[in-house]
C-alpha positions as CSV (number, residue, x, y, z in Angstrom):
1,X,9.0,-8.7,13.2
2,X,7.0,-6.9,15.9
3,X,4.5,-9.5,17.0
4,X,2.0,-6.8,18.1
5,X,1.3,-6.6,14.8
6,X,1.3,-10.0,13.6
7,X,-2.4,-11.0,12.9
8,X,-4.6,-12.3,10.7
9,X,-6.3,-9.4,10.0
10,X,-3.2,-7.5,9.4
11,X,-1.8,-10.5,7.1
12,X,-4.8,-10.3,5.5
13,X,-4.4,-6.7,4.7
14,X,-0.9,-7.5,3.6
15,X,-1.8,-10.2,1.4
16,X,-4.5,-7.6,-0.8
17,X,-1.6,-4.6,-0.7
18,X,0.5,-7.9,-2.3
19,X,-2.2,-8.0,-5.1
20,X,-1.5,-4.5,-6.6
21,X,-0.2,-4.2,-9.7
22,X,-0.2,-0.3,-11.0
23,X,0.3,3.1,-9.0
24,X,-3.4,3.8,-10.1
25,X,-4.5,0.6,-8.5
26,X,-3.0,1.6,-5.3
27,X,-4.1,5.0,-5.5
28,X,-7.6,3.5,-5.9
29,X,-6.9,0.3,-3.1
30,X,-5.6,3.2,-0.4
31,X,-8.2,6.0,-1.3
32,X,-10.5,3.5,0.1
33,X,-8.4,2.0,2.9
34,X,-6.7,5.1,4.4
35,X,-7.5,8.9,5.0
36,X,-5.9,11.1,2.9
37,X,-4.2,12.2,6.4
38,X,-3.1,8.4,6.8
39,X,-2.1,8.7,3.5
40,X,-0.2,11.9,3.7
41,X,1.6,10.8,6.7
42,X,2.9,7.7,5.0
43,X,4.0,9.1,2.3
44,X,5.4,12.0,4.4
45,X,7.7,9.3,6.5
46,X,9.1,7.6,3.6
47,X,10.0,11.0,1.8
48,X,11.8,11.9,5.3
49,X,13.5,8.3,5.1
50,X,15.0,8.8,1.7
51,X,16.5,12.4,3.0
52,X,17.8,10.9,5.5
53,X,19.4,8.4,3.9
54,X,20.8,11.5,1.6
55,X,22.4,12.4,5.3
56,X,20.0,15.7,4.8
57,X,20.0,17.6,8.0
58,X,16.6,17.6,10.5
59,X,16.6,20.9,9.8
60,X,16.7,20.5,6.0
61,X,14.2,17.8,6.2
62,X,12.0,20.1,8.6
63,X,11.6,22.9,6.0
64,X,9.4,20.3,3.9
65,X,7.2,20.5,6.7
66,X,7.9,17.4,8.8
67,X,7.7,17.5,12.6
68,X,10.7,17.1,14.6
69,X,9.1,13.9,16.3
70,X,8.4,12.5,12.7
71,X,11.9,12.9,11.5
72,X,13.2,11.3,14.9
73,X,10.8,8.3,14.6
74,X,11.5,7.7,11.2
75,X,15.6,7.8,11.8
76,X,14.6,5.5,14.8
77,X,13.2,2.9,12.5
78,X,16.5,3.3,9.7
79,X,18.8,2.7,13.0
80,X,17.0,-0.1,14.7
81,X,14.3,-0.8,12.8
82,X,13.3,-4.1,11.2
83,X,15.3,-2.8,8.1
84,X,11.9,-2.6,5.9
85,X,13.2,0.8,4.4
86,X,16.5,-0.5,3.2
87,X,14.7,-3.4,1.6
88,X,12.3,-1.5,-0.3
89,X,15.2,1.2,-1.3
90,X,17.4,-1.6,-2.3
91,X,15.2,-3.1,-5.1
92,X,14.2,0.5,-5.7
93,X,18.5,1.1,-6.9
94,X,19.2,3.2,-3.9
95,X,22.6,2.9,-3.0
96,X,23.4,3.2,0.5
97,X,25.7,6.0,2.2
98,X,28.4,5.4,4.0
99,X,27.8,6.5,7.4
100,X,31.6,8.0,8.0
101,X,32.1,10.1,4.8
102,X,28.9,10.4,2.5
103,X,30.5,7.9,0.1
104,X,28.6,5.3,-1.3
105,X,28.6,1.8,-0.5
């Protein structure tokens, strides 16, 4: 954990995201929290993290309008992140790709 980040405020945050129950209460909760360009952004970096764990090409992943420096930070973070992506696509049923031959693991 990145302890730049680790506040109270922030676990405070955290702890009201926990509270969420529906996709519409979310909706609601970040309408009010983010920008829609926050919002967009976010939801623009997990999309790239799923292609990329599809092994879809930068270029592939560039035609849906993500930046270069987007799809490079976002790899960054599924190489030597704090492995918060695989957690989440794990309970989501998202196998894993082997890294050598596409094959699942």
């Amino acid at each position: 954990m990145n302890k730049k980040i680790k506040t109270d405020a922030v676990d405070h945050l955290f702890e009201a995201i926990l509270t969420l129950k529906t996709p519409e209460e979310c909706y609601a909760f970040f309408e009010d929290v983010c920008t829609v360009n926050e919002l967009l952004s976010l939801s623009q970096r997990y999309e790239v993290a799923k292609m990329l764990r599809e092994k879809r090409t930068y270029l592939d992943i560039a035609e849906t309008g993500a930046s270069t420096a987007t799809i490079s930070r976002v790899n960054r973070s599924l190489n030597y992140g704090s492995d918060g992506y695989d957690m989440v696509f794990k309970r989501l049923g998202f196998e894993k790709l082997d890294d050598e031959d596409g094959a699942e693991k």
